[in-house]
C-alpha positions in Angstrom: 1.3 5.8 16.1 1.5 7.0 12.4 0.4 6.1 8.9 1.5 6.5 5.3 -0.1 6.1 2.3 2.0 6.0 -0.9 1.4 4.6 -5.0 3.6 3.1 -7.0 3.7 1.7 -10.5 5.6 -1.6 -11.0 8.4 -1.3 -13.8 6.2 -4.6 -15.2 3.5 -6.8 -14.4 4.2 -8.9 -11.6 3.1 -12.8 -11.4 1.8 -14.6 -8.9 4.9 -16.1 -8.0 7.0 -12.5 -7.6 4.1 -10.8 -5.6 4.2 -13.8 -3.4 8.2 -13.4 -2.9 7.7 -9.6 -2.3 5.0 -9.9 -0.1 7.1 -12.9 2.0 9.7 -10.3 2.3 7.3 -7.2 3.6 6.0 -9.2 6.2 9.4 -10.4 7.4 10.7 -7.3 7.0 7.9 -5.5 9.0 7.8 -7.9 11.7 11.2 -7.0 12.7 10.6 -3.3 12.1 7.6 -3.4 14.3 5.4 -2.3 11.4 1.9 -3.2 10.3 0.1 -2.1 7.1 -2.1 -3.5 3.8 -0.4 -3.6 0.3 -3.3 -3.4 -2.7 -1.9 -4.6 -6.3 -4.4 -4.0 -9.6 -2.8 -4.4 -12.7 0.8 -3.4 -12.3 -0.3 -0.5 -9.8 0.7 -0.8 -5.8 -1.2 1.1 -2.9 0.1 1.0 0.1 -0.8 1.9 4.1 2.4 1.9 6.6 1.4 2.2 10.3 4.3 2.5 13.2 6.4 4.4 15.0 7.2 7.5 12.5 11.1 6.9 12.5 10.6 3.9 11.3 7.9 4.6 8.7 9.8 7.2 7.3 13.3 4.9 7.2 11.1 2.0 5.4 9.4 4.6 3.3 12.6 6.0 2.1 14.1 2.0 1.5 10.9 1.6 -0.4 11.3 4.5 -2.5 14.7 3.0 -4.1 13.5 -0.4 -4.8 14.0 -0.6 -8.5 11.0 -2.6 -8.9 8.5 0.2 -9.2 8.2 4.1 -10.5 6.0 7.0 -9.6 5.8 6.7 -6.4 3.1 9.2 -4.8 2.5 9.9 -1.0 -1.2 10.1 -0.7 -1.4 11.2 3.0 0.0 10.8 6.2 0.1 11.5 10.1 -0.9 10.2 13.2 -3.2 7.4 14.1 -4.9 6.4 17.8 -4.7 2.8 16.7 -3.5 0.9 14.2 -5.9 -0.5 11.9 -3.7 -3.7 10.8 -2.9 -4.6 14.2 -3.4 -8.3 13.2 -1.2 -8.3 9.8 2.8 -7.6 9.6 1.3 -7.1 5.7 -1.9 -7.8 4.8 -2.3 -8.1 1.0 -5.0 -8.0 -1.3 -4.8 -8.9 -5.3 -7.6 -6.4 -6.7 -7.0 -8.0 -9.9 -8.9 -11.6 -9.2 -11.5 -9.8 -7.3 -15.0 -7.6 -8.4 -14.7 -3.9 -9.6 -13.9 -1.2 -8.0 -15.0 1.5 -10.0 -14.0 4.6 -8.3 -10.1 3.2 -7.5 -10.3 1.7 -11.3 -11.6 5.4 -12.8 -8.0 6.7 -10.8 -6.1 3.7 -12.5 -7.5 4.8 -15.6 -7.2 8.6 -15.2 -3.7 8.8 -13.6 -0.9 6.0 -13.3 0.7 7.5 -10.7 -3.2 8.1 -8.5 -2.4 12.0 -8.0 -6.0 12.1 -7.7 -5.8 10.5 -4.5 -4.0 13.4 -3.3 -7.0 15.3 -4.0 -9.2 13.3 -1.6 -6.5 12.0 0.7 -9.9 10.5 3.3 -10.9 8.6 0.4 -7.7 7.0 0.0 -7.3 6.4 3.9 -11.0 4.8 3.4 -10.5 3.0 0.8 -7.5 1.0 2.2 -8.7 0.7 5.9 -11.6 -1.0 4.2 -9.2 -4.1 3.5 -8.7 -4.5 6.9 -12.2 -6.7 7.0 -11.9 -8.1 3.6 -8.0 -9.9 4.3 -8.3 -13.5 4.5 
């Protein structure tokens, strides 16, 4: 099994509405693929954990990358897993925006658009996100 963990910027805010379409679309998308994950969104910023087989990571990862709909994208970390952690969620999703702080991810958002710092503490990033996996509704 392997994970990814990228960031991205959205070109613009994204409504209710379009992060419900997109989010339709990742789950039908990843069901196919065989792919599991959790996709954060906080005011126009996307984080995002991919877990599969690596070929298709990768493949999905790459279609990702050209989606016109978001910029500077960053790979945070990845490699292999024992387990998945989203076993139960094709894509579980979680709007940061209409929930509490989160000051150390909201200090990145205000430091660095594009999270480099993540980079810099890649286990913090993989423990941030995996931390979703209880919170999902």
């Amino acid at each position: 099994m392997f994970y990814l963990i990228y960031v991205s910027s959205a070109i613009k805010l994204m409504h209710d509405d379009e992060l419900l379409l997109l989010l339709e679309k990742a789950r039908e998308n990843n069901s196919r693929l065989g792919i599991t994950g959790m996709l954060l969104y906080k005011e126009g910023n996307f984080m995002q954990m991919l877990e599969g087989e690596k070929k298709t990571v990768l493949e999905l990862y790459d279609a990702i990358k050209k989606d016109e709909r978001h910029k500077d994208i960053v790979t945070i970390v990845s490699g292999d897993i024992k387990e998945r952690n989203f076993e139960n969620w094709t894509m579980g999703f979680y709007d940061m925006n209409k929930a509490g702080d989160f000051p150390r991810y909201d200090d990145y958002i205000k430091e660095n658009l594009t999270l480099k710092s993540f980079q810099d503490d890649s286990q913090f990033a993989y423990s941030f996100i995996t931390q979703f996996n209880e919170m999902n509704p």
